[in-house]
Every structure is written in C-alpha cells, then in structure tokens.
N, C-alpha and C positions, 0 to 999 in steps of 0.2 A: 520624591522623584517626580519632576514633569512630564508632560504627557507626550514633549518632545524626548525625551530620553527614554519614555514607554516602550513610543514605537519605534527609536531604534536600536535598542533592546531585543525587540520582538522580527523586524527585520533582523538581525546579526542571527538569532536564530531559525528564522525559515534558510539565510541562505547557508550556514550551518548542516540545515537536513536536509537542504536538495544536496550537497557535495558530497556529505554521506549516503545518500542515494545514488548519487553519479558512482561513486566506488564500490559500492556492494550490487549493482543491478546486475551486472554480469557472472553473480554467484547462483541465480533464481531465473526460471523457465516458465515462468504467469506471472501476470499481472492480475491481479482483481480489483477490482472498483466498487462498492456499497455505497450506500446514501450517505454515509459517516465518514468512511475511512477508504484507504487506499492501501491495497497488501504488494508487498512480493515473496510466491510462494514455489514452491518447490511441485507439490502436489497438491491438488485443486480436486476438491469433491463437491457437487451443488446436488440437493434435494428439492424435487416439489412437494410438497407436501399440501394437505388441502383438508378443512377440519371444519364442520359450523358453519359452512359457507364460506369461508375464508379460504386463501392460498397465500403460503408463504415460502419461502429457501431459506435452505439449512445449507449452509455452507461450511464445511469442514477443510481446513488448510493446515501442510503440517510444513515444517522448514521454512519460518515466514518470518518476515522484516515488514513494519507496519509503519506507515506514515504520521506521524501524529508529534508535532515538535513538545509537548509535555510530557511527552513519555520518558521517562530516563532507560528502560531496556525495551529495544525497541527489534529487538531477535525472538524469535517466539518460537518454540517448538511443535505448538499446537496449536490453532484457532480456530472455534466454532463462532458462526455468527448466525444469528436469526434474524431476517427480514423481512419484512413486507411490501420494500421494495424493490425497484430494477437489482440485478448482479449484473456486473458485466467481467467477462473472464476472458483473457488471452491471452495464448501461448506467445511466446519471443520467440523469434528465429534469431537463430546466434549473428546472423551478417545483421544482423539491423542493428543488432547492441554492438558491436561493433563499430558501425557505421555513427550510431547516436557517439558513444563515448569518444570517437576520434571526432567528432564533432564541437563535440563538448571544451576539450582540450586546448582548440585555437583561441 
C-alpha cells in the first residue's frame, strides 16, 4: 500500500465519522471535549477531585457516542475518563442542532 492510498484511505474514513456524526448528534444533549477524545453524551457528570497536590476530573458520561475513527463500537453506555487536563462540556440547544444539521445538508 502507498502512502498515497494511506492517506486516502484514512481521509474516506474521517469523512465516514463526521457523517455518522452529522446523523446521530441529534440523538445526544452534550458535547464533551478531553485532551484525547471528543464525546456525545446524554448525561454528563465531572468531578474535581484533588490528591498529593494534584487536581484532576473524573468525568462519568452514560448514553455516549465517542469520536475516535479506530474504534469499531463507537456507542457506549457508560464512560468514565480521568484527566488532568481542561474538560470542556456543553449542553446543545435543540434549535442549534437543528440549525447545524439543515446546514449540513446543502
């Protein structure tokens, strides 16, 4: 395999999981964001937790669809994540999804 047929290979599947993305965002009411991955979740739980001098989040998401094009099951019923860095979490207002997916569609 050449390294031209790698990467479009590897493009065919990013645009693969944004469309499957475009299709399922409107099943899920957060988005969350980690240093790693990108969720869409149903219910969203973040911890501070603080140990040793350290502070980290504990983030617990259950009903989640996870970004990550090597994953083969990419629905999850349950996610905890540890980090030690930023979380960023936000609700969707349904007119925005909306607004994104009739976007999407032209």
């Amino acid at each position: 395999m050449s390294a031209e047929d790698l990467e479009k290979y590897e493009t065919d599947m990013e645009l693969q999981l944004y469309r499957e993305y475009r299709d399922v965002v409107s099943l899920f009411s957060h988005v969350v964001e980690t240093e790693r991955r990108f969720y869409l979740a149903n219910e969203v739980d973040v911890q501070v937790r603080t140990g040793g001098g350290e502070t980290w989040f504990e983030v617990t998401m259950t009903d989640a669809w996870v970004w990550d094009v090597y994953r083969p099951a990419r629905f999850v019923k349950k996610v905890r994540v540890i980090t030690f860095k930023d979380v960023n979490v936000e609700e969707l207002a349904k007119s925005d999804l909306d607004q994104t997916l009739f976007k999407d569609q032209r």
